[in-house]
Every structure is written in structure tokens, then in C-alpha cells.
N, C-alpha and C positions, 0 to 999 in steps of 0.2 A: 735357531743359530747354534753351533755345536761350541764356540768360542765369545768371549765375551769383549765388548768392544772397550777397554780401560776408559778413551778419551770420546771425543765426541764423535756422536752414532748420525748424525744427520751433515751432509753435506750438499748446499747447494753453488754447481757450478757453472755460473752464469759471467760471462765474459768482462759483462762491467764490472766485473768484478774481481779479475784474477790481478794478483801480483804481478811486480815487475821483476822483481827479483829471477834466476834461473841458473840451475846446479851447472858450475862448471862441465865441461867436458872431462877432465878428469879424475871425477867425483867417484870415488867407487861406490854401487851401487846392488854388492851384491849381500845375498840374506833378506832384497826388497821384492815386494812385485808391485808393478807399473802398471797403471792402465792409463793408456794413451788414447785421448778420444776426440774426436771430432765432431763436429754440430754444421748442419746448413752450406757439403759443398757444391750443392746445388749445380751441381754438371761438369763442374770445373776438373777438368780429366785432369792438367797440368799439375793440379795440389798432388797426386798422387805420387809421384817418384818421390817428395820431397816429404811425404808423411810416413813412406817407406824409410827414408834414410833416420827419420827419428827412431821409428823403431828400431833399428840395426845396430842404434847410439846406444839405447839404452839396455839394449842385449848384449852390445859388445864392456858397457860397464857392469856386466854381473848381474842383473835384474832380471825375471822374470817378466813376460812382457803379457795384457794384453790391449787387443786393440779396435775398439768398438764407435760405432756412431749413432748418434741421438737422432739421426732423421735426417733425411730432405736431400738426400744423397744424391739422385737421380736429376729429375726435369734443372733446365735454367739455361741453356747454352746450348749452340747448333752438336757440340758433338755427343750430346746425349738421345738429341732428337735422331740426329743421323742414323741409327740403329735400335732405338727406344731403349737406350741405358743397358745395352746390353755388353756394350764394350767397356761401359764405366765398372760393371759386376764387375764383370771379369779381370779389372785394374785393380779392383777393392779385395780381391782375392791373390793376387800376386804380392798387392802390398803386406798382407800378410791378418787379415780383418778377419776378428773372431765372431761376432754377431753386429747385429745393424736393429734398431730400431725403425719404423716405418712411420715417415711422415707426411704431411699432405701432397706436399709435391713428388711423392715414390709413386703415385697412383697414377702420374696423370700419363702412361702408355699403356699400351697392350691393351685397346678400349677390345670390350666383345661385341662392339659397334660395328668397327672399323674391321676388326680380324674375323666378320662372318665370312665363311666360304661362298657363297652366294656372290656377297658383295665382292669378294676377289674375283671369281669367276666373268664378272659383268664388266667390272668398271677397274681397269689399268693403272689409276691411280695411289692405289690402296698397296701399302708396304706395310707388310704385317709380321712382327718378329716376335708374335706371340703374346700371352696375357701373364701380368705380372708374379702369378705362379709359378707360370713354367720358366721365366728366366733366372727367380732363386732357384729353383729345384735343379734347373740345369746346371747352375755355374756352384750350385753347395753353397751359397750363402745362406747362413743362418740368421735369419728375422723373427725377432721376436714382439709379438703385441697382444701385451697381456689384456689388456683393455677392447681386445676386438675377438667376438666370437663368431661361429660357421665359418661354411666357407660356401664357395661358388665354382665355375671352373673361370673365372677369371683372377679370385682372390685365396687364393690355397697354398701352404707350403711353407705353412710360417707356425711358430711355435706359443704357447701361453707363457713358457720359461724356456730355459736353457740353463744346463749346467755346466762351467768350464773349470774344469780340475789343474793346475800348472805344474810344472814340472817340479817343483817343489813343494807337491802335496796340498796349496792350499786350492780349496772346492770354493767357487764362487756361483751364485742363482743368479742367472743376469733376467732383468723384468724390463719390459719395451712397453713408453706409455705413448700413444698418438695421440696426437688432441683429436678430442672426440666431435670439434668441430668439422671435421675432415669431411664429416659425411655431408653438409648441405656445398663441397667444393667437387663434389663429386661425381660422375654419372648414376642416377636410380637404377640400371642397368646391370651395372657391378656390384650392383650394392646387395642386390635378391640374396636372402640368405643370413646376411650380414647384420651385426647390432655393433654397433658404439655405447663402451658402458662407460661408467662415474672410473677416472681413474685412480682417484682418492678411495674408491672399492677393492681396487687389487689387493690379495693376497698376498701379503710378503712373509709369512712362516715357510721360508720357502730348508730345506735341511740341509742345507752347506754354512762355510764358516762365512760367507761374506754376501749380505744380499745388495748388489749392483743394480739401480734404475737407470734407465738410461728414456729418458722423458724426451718429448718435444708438447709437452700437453700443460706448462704454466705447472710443474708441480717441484718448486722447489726445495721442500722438506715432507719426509713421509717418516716414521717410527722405525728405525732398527736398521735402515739403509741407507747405503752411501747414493744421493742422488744427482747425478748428472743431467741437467736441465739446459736445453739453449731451445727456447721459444721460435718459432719457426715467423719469418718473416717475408714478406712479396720483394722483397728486395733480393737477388742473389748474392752481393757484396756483404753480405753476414757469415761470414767463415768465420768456427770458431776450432781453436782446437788447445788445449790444455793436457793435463794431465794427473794424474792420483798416485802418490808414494806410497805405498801400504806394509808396514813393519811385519816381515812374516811371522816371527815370533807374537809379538803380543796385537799383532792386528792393528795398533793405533797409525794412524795415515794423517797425513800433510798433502798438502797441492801444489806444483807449482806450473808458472807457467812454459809456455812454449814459444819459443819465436823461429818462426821457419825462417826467416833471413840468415839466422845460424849455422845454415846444415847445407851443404853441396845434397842434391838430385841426384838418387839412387841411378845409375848411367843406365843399366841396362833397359829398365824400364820409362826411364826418359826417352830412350832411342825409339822404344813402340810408341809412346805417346808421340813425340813428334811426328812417325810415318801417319799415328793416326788421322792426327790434328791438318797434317796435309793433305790426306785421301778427303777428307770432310770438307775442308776449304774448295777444294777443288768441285763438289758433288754442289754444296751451298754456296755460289759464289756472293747468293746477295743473303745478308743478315739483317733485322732490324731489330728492333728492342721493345718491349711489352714492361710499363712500369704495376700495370693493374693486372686482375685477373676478371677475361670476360666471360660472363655467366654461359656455360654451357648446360645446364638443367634442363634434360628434356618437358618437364614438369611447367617449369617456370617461362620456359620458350615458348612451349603452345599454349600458353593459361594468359599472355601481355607481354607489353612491353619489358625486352633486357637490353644492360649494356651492349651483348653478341649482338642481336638484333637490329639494335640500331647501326651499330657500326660497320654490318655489312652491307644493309640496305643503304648506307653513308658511303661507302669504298662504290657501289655498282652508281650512284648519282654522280659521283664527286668523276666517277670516269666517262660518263656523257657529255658533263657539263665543263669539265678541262677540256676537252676535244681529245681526250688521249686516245677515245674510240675510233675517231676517223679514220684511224690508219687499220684498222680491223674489218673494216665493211667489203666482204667476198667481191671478184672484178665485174658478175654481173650487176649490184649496186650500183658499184662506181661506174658502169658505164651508163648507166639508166639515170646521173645525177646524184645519187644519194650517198654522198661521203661524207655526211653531215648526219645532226640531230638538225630536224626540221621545223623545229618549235623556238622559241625565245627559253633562256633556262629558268625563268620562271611557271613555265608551264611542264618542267621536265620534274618525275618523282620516280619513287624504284619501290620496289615490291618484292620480298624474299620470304618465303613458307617456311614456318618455322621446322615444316618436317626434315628440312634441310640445314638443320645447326644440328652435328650431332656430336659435338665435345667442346670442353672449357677451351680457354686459352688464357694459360697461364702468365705470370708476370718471368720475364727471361729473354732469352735471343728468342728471336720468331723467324722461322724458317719457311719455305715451300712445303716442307714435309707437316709442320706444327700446323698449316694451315688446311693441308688435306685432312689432319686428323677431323677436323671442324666441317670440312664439307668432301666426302671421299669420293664424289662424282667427278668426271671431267666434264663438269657444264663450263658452257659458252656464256656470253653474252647476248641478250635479245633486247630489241626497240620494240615494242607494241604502240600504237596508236587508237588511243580511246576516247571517246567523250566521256566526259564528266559523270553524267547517268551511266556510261556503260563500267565506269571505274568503279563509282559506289552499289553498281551491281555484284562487279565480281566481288569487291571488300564484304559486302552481305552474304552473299553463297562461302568466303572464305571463312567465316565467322560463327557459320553453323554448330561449329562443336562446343564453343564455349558457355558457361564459363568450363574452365578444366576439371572434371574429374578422372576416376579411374575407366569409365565406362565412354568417355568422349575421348582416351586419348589417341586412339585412330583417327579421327574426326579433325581436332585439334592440330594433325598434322600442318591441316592447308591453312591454318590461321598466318597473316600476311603483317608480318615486321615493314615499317616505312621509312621511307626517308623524302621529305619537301615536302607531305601533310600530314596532317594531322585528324585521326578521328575518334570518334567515342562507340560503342557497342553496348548498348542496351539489352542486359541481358534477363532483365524482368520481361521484356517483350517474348510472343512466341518467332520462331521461323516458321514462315511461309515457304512449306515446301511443295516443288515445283515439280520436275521429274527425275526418276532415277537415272543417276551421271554413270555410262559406260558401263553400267549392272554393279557397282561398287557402292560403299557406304555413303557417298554423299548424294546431295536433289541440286537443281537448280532452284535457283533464287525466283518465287514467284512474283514478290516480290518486295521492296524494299520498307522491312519493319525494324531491323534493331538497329544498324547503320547509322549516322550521320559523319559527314566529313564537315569538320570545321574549319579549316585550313588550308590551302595549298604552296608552301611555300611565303606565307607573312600575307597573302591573300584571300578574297574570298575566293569559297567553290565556285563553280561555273557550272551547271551539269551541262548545258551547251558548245563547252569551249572544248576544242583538242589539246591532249594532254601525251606525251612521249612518255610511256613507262619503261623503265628499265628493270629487266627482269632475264629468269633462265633460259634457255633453252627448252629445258624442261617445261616451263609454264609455257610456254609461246605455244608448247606442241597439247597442253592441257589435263596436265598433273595433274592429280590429286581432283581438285574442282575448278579448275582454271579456265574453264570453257567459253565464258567473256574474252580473256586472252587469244583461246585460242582461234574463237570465232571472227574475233576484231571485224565487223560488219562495220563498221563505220569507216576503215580505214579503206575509202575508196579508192585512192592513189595507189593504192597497194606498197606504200612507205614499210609496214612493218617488215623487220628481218631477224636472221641470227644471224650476228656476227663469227667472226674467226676467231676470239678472245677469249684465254680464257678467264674465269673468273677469279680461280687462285691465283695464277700466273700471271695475269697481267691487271687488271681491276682491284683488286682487293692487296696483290702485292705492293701494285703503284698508288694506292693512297696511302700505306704507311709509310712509302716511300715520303709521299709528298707533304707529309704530317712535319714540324717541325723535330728537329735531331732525327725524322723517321723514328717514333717513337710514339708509341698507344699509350698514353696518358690519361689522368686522371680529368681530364677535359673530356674523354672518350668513357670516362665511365657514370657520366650524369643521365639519370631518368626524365628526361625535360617534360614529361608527357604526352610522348607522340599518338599514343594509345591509351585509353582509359575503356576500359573495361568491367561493365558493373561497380563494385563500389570501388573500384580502386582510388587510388590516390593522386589527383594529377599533380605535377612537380609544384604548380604556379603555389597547390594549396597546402604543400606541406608544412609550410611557416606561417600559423593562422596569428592573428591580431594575439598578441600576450597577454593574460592576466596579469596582473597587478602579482610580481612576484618580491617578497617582501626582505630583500637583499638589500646592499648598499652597492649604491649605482657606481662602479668607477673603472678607469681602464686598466682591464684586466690582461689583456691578448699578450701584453709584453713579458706576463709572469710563463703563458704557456707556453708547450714545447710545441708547436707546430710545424710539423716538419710534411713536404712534398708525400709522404710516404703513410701519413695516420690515418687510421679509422673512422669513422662516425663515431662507434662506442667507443674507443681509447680518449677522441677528443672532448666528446660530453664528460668521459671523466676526469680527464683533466679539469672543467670548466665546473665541475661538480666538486670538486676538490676544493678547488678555488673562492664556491660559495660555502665552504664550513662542511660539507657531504652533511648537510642537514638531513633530519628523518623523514621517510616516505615509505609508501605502503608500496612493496614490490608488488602486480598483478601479470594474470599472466598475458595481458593485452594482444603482444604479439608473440606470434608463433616461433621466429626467429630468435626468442629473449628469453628462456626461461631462468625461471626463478634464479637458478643457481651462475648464471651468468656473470662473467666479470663485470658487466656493466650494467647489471641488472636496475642497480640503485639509481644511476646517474640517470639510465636510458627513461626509468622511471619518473624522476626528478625533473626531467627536461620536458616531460610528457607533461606531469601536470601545470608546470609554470607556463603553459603554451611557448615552449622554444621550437619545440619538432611536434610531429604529430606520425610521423613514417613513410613510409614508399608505397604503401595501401593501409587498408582498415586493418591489417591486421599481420605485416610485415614491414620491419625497421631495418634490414640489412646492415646489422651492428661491425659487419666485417669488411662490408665497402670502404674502399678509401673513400673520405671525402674531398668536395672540391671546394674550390676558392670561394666559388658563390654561395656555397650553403656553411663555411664559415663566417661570409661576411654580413650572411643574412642571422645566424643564431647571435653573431656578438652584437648586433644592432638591438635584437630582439633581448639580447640580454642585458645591454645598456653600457656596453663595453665598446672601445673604438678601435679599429683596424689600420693601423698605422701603415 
């Protein structure tokens, strides 16, 4: 640093935290420079006219301005998805935005899933406006992420610092920290290349007078810099935006806040946003709402059971078994009698290939477009008709590749997400392979060694009984290893069909329709254990019988903050907190937790008192929301009462 900071060198600016107070508008402000910055507007094109007019306040009172964001700028709302954040750039550039930090939510467009040439060439549903590269590089927004190094051609064009010089001579090092959890929210795809370090590592001898962090990575004090912090959250309704007075003479700076209720909407740029906001309305007529984020991990997909998983082989039952399919079944069906599912809906289950989830889906408005990202085919809807034995045949040829590694993750593709049973895969057992399918990587099933289905629908199995599968188009016709499907020999009636429906459009949009407020909820993000897979974890057993934990029993729930929106780890540490954060040996048990983990302690603590046990042997998904049922099972388990 070429200047020495008189007053205090460490600032953290975290929203619960700012004053109420705020400088007149008449306040002169010159001899200062400002930095005005914003945290989490997570897609919200509207905040921009109005972040614009703050800045023009405090240029037109004599200040030096500038004007930077801590993260999460991009995903949360249809008019980001509408273009993949390319119109929000290019907002964040008129309003006049000197650099941007890059947070979890920046990443989640421009998959190099979704933008392969291939895939556009084949399949009409794919809108591809590029990889998150080339939309800074295009529009000159300067991103900086000190904390991430390589690069890829999806993740390129972002800086380790940035230096901004003001019109009044003072040199500022701006340093951009992600949370480095970013990377288990994100496709392995993007990621080739790419490392997430310690951001508590960064370098800050950086040689200007002023070093500016601009965090979303939990780091609110660092040595010799001013640190601008707002924690990135699954909720969009976390807008933050404040600001930094900084005395150009002797460097010493004060904070104060901002309130945009203040400030008339910069016009001209209001005028674009609104033509925006109405072209987008127009294009998305229907929106719904995402409170969670569903796991898109190609890794985690094909390897068991995920939230994604469930939920969309849940959207393809939930639209047989409403009847919304009826009106999809092509005229030669309906003349032939079959405008129907032909089965009682107890005998009705769905089946989706995990090679077919190929992106997150984040907490925010959920579009048509958000949900192509996740499946970029135009598949239909298809009825297959199975027996029992012919279904836990195909589950056993689907199965083949597991458990997942790097050398199975072709294989892994056909592995089959459920919905209305339930089974287990054995995978200390060998496969029995049968013959080579179509001259490609998988066999048929010779026959049935790792398989069992336990369940169908709160049922036993039948393997004699007929079973209506809902499933792709794709399977029907015998994807990947689908050749049960495609074969359907049992289905003498010749019932099986594809319908006219599609699965974005019509199935999977009309169950978040028919979800309560149309909203994917924390109800939608529970692991019940439809799938257990080698040792994994089934839901039933992740709350084992407690040891004798040596606390004073009393009810605690009314002290904690539990709100719709917490963690597993945030809430074990609360409930850790609560017992004294007694001593315990951090291990590295699961993979998801290491040592240096915010909730390392707690997630530890809760392990050895038998409160939790995880989501497998060796995965605790510290950053899932939890649900209702796994609070009201740890405070039972804890001795505590849920009022």
C-alpha cells in the first residue's frame, strides 16, 4: 500500500449491519471518493435504473465514484434466464459498474452442455447465448476472482485483480473472493481446468493506495483492506447495497447507508428496462418459483439418488396420474380406446436416465427456458407397459455402471431416477452380462443379480403384475440400455405409446404448476431414499437411535432461528451453539465437510451424539436446505420440542 490507512484498515460490510442514518442530498461531497456497491441482485433488471441514479447523486455532489458488486448479479428471475444474463451485462454497464465479483449464481448460464454445436444442430430446443466468458468479454465487464484459478472455454476472461485509478489520482487493487463452495453447485463440465482456493489465501500486497475486497465467500475481515462482504443466499430477496466514503487526502473512510426509496429511476434507462421486462413477459408468459437449488451434478446424478432426480421422475408420474396426460394421447389412440392410463394409479411409476439431467436448477423464477437448460431435448411423453420382472429387468441392465466412477461415467448415463418405487442396487454383487446392446457400451441384463425393488408405490413388488411406466420418448424407442422398454413384449394389447406432450412444456411445467404457490420447495428437496445404492444411506436411517448425549435436556427450538430458508449445517450450528459448542474432534468423515468448514464443529458434534449420521457413508450435504421432517426428527433426537 503506497499510503497509510490513519483509522481503521479492516471493514466489514454486511447489511445487518449498516446504519440508518444517510448524507443528505445536499451534502457536498467533494475532495471524497465513493464506492457504491451492491451485493445479490440476483436478476432483478428493475434495481438498475435506480442504482444508476445513485450514482449520478453522488457525482453530481463532487465525489469520485465507484461502482462495484460482490456477486450473484446474474441468475433469479425470468429476465435473466430470458437471454442468459446477457441483457442484465449489459445494464450493469450503462449503469456505469467498474468491476463485479463472481458469485455462485453468475455461473449458472452459458452451460458447455447445453451450447455444444452438435446439440444445437439436432435438438431446436437449445438457446445458447453463449459461455459465461464470452458474455464478460463481450459486454467489458470487468470480473474479478482472486480466489479461482485456469481457465476453460466456458470460464475465461476474468481477472486475479484489477486496478482502478479515479479521477483524482487515488489507485485502488480491487480483489473478487467467490465462495469456494461454488464449485460442488456447479457443473464438473465447467469446471475442467478450474481450482477453488482458500480465500483467506489471497494476496493483498497488491501496489495501489487502497486494496478493495469485494467478497461473497463469508470473509468479513482480512489485513490491510477495506472488505465488502454480503454472503450469497438461495433466496433472491437479499439485495444489498451500501456504500464507502473514503477521505482522498488522508484515506480514512466511514460507511453509510443507502436507501433506494430515495432516488427517482435514472429515465432513460428505465425506458430500456421496461421495453425489456415486456418483450420477456411476453416470450415467458408462465413463471413459477424455485425456493431450493436442484442438484444438477452430472457425478451425483448417475452415482443415486438427487433432489433433480426425484423431482422429475415426480413431475412425469404426477402427469399420468392427474390425468393431465389424457388429452396428449395422438387420434390414432383415442380411436383405438386409449385416452387413458390403463392401470389403477397405484400400479403407475416413471423412470428418467440420469443421462438426461444435464444442469442445476437453481432457487429463483423457473422458466421454460431454465427448464430446457436441465433437459435440452424435445422429448415427449411415453406409457410403456411392463410386468414386474420385465421392469426390474430393465432397472438391472440400467444399473450396470454403478457404483460411479470416472471410468463408468458413460455407463452411468442409463442409470434410472424413480418415482412410485423404491429400490436398492447391490453393488458388491457382479453383473451378469448378457449381450452387446446396439454395438455400444452397455449388455443386456442376463440376468437379475444386483437389483431388488422394495416398493411400488407404499406396496409390495409383483413381478407378475402390469405396471404403466412413464418414461421418454427416447426410452420407449431404447436409449442408452432401454431395450425392456423398448421391447415391451408383455404389452400384448399393444397399449404402450408416445404421447404428443411435451415433457418441459407440459409435464414437468404443470407439476410446478400444481405444487402449492407453484413453487419447488424444500418439501422437493428431501432424499426419502427411493434409491440406495451400495452403502449409501437410506433416508429412513439417517437418524439412528442416539447415544446418551451428555447435555441438559430442555426446549431449545424457541431459542433457534429457523427459518423456511436454512441449511442443515447453519442449523446443526445453531443447535451446536445452543449446547455450549462443546469440544469435538473435527474428522474428515465426509467428503462434503472439510476440516476448515463453517460447520465443521457442529456437523461433527451432531455425528458423534447420534443426531445425524448423513445422506450416504460419506456425504452430509451441509448446504441443502433442510426440511421440516429432519428438524423435527434431530430436535426429538436431541431432547428438545417443536412447538
Amino acid at each position: 500500500m503506497k499510503k497509510f490507512f490513519s483509522g481503521l484498515v479492516i471493514l466489514s460490510m454486511l447489511l445487518a449491519f449498516l446504519p440508518a442514518d444517510v448524507f443528505a442530498a445536499e451534502d457536498s461531497l467533494a475532495g471524497t471518493t465513493v464506492v457504491l456497491f451492491t451485493g445479490n441482485i440476483r436478476g432483478d433488471v428493475s434495481l438498475i435504473p435506480l442504482i444508476a441514479a445513485v450514482r449520478a447523486d453522488f457525482e453530481a455532489r463532487g465525489a469520485d465514484v465507484l461502482l462495484v458488486d460482490t456477486g450473484n448479479f446474474l441468475q433469479g428471475t425470468r429476465y435473466t434466464s430470458f437471454n442468459s444474463g446477457s441483457t442484465m451485462i449489459t445494464l450493469m454497464m450503462a449503469a456505469g459498474y467498474n468491476a463485479v465479483a463472481l458469485g455462485t449464481y453468475d455461473f449458472a448460464f452459458g452451460t458447455g452442455a447445453i451450447g455444444a454445436a452438435r446439440m444445437a444442430e439436432v435438438h431446436g430446443d437449445v438457446l445458447d447465448f453463449g459461455p459465461l466468458g464470452d458474455l464478460l468479454e463481450a459486454n467489458g465487464l470487468t470480473a474479478v476472482a482472486s480466489n479461482i484459478s485456469g481457465a476453460n472455454d466456458y470460464f475465461h476472461s476474468f481477472f486475479a485483480s484489477s486496478t482502478i485509478v479515479t479521477e483524482s489520482g487515488i489507485s485502488f487493487g480491487i480483489v473478487g473472493l467467490t465462495d469456494p463452495y461454488s464449485a460442488g453447485l456447479l457443473l464438473e463440465s465447467n469446471l475442467v481446468g478450474i481450482e477453488f482456493t482458500d480465500p483467506a489465501a489471497v494476496d493483498l500486497e497488491l501496489d495501489t493506495d487502497v486494496v478493495l475486497v469485494l467478497s461473497n465467500a463469508s470473509m468479513p475481515e482480512m489485513e490491510g483492506a477495506i472488505v465488502i462482504d454480503t454472503a450469497p443466499t438461495p433466496i433472491p430477496s437479499s439485495f444489498t447495497i451500501g456504500s464507502v466514503l473514503i477521505d482522498n487526502d488522508t484515506l480514512e473512510y466511514d460507511w453509510l447507508n443507502v436507501e433506494l426509496s430515495y432516488y427517482t429511476a435514472d429515465a432513460e434507462l428505465a425506458a430500456v428496462v421496461d421495453e425489456f421486462m415486456e418483450e420477456v413477459a411476453e416470450a415467458f408468459p408462465r413463471v413459477y418459483r424455485s425456493l431450493i437449488t436442484l442438484d444438477g451434478s452430472i457425478e451425483r446424478n448417475r452415482g443415486g439418488e438427487t433432489n433433480l432426480g426425484n423431482f422429475w421422475a415426480d413431475a412425469l408420474r404426477w402427469f399420468a396420474v392427474s390425468g393431465e396426460i389424457n388429452a396428449y394421447f395422438d387420434e390414432d389412440d383415442v380411436d383405438a380406446g386409449l385416452d387413458s392410463i390403463q392401470v389403477s394409479d397405484e400400479y403407475v411409476v416413471a423412470l428418467w436416465n440420469a443421462g438426461n439431467l444435464r444442469d442445476f436448477l437453481y432457487p429463483g423464477d423457473v422458466t421454460v427456458q431454465d427448464l430446457r437448460r436441465v433437459l435440452p431435448f424435445p422429448n415427449t411423453v411415453a406409457v410403456v407397459y411392463l410386468t414386474g420382472a420385465e421392469l426390474l429387468e430393465q432397472l438391472e441392465a440400467s444399473a450396470q455402471g454403478l457404483p460411479y466412477t470416472d471410468a463408468t461415467h458413460a455407463l452411468t448415463a442409463s442409470f434410472m431416477h424413480v418415482s412410485g418405487l423404491e429400490y436398492v442396487v447391490n453393488t458388491d454383487a457382479a453383473f451378469n452380462a448378457g449381450e452387446s446392446y446396439r454395438e455400444r457400451a452397455w449388455y443386456t441384463a442376463a440376468s437379475v443379480e444386483r437389483v431388488s425393488i422394495t416398493s411400488v408405490n407404499g406396496r409390495p413388488f409383483d413381478e407378475n403384475a402390469l405396471y404403466a411406466v412413464i418414461t421418454s420418448n427416447a426410452n420407449f424407442n431404447g436409449m442408452d440400455i432401454s431395450y425392456v422398454l423398448a421391447a415391451r413384449e408383455s404389452d400384448t394389447e399393444g397399449w404402450s405409446t408416445i404421447t404428443t406432450a411435451r415433457v418441459v412444456d407440459q409435464a414437468v411445467m404443470g407439476f410446478i404448476a400444481s405444487l402449492p404457490r407453484s413453487e419447488i420447495s424444500w418439501e422437493q428437496d428431501a432424499l426419502p431414499g427411493r434409491v440406495v445404492v451400495g452403502d449409501d444411506v437410506p433416508f429412513a436411517m439417517q437418524f439412528p437411535v442416539p447415544v446418551p448425549v451428555e447435555i441438559e435436556v430442555f426446549p431449545v427450538y424457541e431459542t433457534l432461528e429457523v427459518r423456511e430458508d436454512v441449511t442443515r449445517g447453519a442449523f446443526l450450528g445453531q443447535l451446536y451453539a445452543t449446547a455450549g459448542s462443546p469440544d469435538v474432534a473435527v474428522t474428515d468423515r465426509f467428503a462434503d465437510v472439510p476440516a476448515g468448514h463453517t460447520y465443521a464443529a457442529a456437523i461433527a458434534w451432531a455425528y458423534e451424539t447420534g443426531l445425524v449420521v448423513g445422506v450416504s457413508r460419506t456425504r452430509f450435504a451441509p448446504d441443502a436446505l433442510i426440511t421440516a421432517e429432519q428438524i423435527d426428527i434431530i430436535m426429538s433426537r436431541f431432547g428438545g420440542n417443536l412447538e
